[in-house]
PAKOLLUM-366368 format. One record per residue (C-alpha): x, y, z; residue in three letters. Coordinates in steps of 0.05 Angstrom, whole numbers, plus 5000, padded with zeros to 4 digits. Layout:
XYZALA...
//
This chain:
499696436145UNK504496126198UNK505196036276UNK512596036277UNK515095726340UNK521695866363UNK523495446421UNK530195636465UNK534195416530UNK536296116542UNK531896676575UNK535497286541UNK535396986466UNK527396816476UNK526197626500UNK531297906450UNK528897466388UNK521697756417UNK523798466401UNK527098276336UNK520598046305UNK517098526330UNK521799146312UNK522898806244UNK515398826226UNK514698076223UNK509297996270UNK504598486309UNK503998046371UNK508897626398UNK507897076456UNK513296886500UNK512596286546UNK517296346602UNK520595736632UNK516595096610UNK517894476632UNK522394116571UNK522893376588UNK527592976552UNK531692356533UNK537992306548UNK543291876500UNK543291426571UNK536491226573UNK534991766637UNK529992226638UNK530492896649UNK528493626651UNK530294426635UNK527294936625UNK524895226562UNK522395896532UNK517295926466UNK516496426427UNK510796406388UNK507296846330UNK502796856270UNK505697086210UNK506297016135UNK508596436113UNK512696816054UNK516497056116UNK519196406137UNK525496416109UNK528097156121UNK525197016198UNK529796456196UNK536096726169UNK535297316206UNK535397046277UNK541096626257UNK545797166238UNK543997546294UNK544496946342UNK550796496320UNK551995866350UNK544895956383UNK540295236403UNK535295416380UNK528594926350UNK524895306305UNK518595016264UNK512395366234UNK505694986234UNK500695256175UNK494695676192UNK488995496155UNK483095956178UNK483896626222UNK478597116237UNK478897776194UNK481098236241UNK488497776247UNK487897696181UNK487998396170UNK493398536226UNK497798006185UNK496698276113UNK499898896146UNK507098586157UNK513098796115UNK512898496051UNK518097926033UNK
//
C-alpha cells in the first residue's frame, strides 16, 4: 500500500482530481487540504509563498502508475507534484477497505 500525495497550485484541479479517484475506484477516502502555506525558493535567492492544495489517499501501490497516467491525460499541461510514500502497517479494517479497490 501507498499514500499517494498529489500536491497542486490550483483549487479546481485538487477538488476535480478528488472526484476522479474516488469515482474511478482508486481510493475509498480521499483528503483534500485546502490552501496550505507552500514556501519557496525563488531562482533570486527571495523567499516566498502560495498557496497549495494536497490531495492525499491510501491506496495500492499496483495502482501507482494508472493513478498517474490517468490524471495526466485528463489534466494536460497541469503543475502538478505527485509522490507516493510506502505504507508499511495499516489496521485491518483499511486494509480491508483497500483490498476492495479496482484491480490493476
Amino acid at each position: 500500500m501507498i499514500l499517494f500525495n498529489l500536491l497542486t497550485l490550483s483549487k479546481q484541479h485538487a477538488q476535480t482530481a478528488t472526484q476522479l479517484v474516488l469515482t474511478e475506484r482508486l481510493a475509498t477516502d480521499v483528503f483534500l487540504d485546502e490552501a496550505i502555506g507552500n514556501h519557496c525558493l525563488a531562482t533570486d535567492g527571495t523567499i516566498g509563498t502560495q498557496p497549495l492544495y494536497r490531495v492525499l489517499f491510501l491506496t495500492k501501490a499496483l495502482l501507482y502508475r494508472r493513478i498517474e497516467l490517468l490524471l495526466e491525460a485528463r489534466f494536460p499541461g497541469n503543475d502538478f507534484r505527485i509522490y507516493a510514500t510506502p505504507v508499511t502497517h495499516v489496521n485491518d479494517a483499511e486494509a480491508n477497505r483497500v483490498r476492495q479497490l479496482c484491480a490493476v
